[in-house]
DRENDRENMAR-812907 format. One line per 10 residues: number of its first residue (from 1); their letters; for each residue x, y, z of C-alpha. Coordinates in Angstrom, 3 decimals, decimal comma, padded with zeros to 6 digits, always signed. Example, Ala and Ser with C-alpha at 12.3 -4.5 7.8 and 13.67 -1.06 7.14 Angstrom:
2
1) as) +012,300/-004,500/+007,800 ~ +013,670/-001,060/+007,140
END
This chain:
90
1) xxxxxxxxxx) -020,092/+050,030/-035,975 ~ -017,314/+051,117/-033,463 ~ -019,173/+049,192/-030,505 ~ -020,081/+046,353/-032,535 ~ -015,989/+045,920/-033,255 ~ -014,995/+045,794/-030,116 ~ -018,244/+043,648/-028,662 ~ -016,663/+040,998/-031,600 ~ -013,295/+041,721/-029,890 ~ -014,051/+041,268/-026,646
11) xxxxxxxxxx) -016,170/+037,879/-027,447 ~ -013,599/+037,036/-029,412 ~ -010,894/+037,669/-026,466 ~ -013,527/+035,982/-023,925 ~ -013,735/+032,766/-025,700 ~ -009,643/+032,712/-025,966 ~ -009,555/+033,252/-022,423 ~ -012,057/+030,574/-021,947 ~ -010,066/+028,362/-024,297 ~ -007,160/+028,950/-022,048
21) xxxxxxxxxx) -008,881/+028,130/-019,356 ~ -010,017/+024,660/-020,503 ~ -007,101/+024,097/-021,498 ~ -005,012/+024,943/-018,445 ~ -008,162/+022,938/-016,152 ~ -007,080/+019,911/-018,175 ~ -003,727/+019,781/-018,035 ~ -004,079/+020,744/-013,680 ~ -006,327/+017,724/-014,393 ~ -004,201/+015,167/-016,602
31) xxxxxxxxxx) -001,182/+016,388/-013,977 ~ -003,475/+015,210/-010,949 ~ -004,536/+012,142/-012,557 ~ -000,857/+010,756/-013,096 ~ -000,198/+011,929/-009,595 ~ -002,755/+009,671/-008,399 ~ -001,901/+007,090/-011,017 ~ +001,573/+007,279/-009,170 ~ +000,279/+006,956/-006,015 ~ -001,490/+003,588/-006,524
41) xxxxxxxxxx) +001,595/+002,094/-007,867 ~ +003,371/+003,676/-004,912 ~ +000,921/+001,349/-003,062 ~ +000,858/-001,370/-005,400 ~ +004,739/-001,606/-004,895 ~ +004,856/-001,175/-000,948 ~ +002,103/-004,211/-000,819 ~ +004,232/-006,307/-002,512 ~ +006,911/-005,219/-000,526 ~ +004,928/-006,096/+002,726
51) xxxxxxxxxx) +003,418/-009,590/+001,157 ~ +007,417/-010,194/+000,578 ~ +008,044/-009,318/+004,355 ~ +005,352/-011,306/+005,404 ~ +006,392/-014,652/+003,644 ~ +009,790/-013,519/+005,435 ~ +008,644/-013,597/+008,789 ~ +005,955/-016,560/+008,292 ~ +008,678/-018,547/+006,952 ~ +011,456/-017,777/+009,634
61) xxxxxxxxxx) +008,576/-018,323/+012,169 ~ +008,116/-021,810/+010,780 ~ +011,493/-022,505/+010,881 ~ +011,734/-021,157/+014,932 ~ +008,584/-022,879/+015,761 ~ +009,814/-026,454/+014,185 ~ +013,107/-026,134/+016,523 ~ +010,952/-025,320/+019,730 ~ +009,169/-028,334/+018,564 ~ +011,768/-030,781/+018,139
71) xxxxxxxxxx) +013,263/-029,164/+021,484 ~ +009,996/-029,622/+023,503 ~ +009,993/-033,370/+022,255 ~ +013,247/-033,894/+023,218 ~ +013,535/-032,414/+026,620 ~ +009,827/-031,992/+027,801 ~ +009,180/-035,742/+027,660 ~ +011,122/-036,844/+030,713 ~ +009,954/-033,878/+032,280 ~ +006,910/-034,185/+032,004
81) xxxxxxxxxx) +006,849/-038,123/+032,834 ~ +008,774/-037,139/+036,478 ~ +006,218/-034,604/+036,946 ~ +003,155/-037,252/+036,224 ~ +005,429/-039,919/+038,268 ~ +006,080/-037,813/+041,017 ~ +002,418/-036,853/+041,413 ~ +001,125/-040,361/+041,179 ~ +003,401/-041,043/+044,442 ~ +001,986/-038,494/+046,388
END
């Protein structure tokens, strides 16, 4: 009867100790889980920070290549028609 106490006991212990284990997997588990969670928005928020840096650039591109373009229409023109002139006389 002695043996048959403690082999109840020790089940009895084992299972707690296998509850705390499940337990304590889960919650190492839900902890990872919002870590990851936290990384994608991490990411989430540095590619909208990028798309935001892109328009930035794209647009101040635009805005540098329009000048060179109004510049090379102003000032190329001439050039470019003494160039053509010159070589015709040759």
């Amino acid at each position: 009867m002695h043996f048959d106490i403690e082999t109840k006991s020790t089940k009895h212990q084992l299972n707690r100790d296998l509850d705390f284990f499940e337990i304590s997997s889960l919650l190492h588990l839900k902890n990872a889980s919002l870590e990851i969670i936290s990384c994608f928005e991490k990411i989430q928020n540095s590619y909208h920070n990028i798309r935001i840096l892109q328009k930035a650039v794209l647009f101040v591109f635009k805005i540098v290549l329009h000048h060179l373009n109004l510049f090379f229409f102003h000032v190329s023109p001439r050039k470019q028609g003494f160039m053509i002139w010159g070589t015709l006389n040759q």
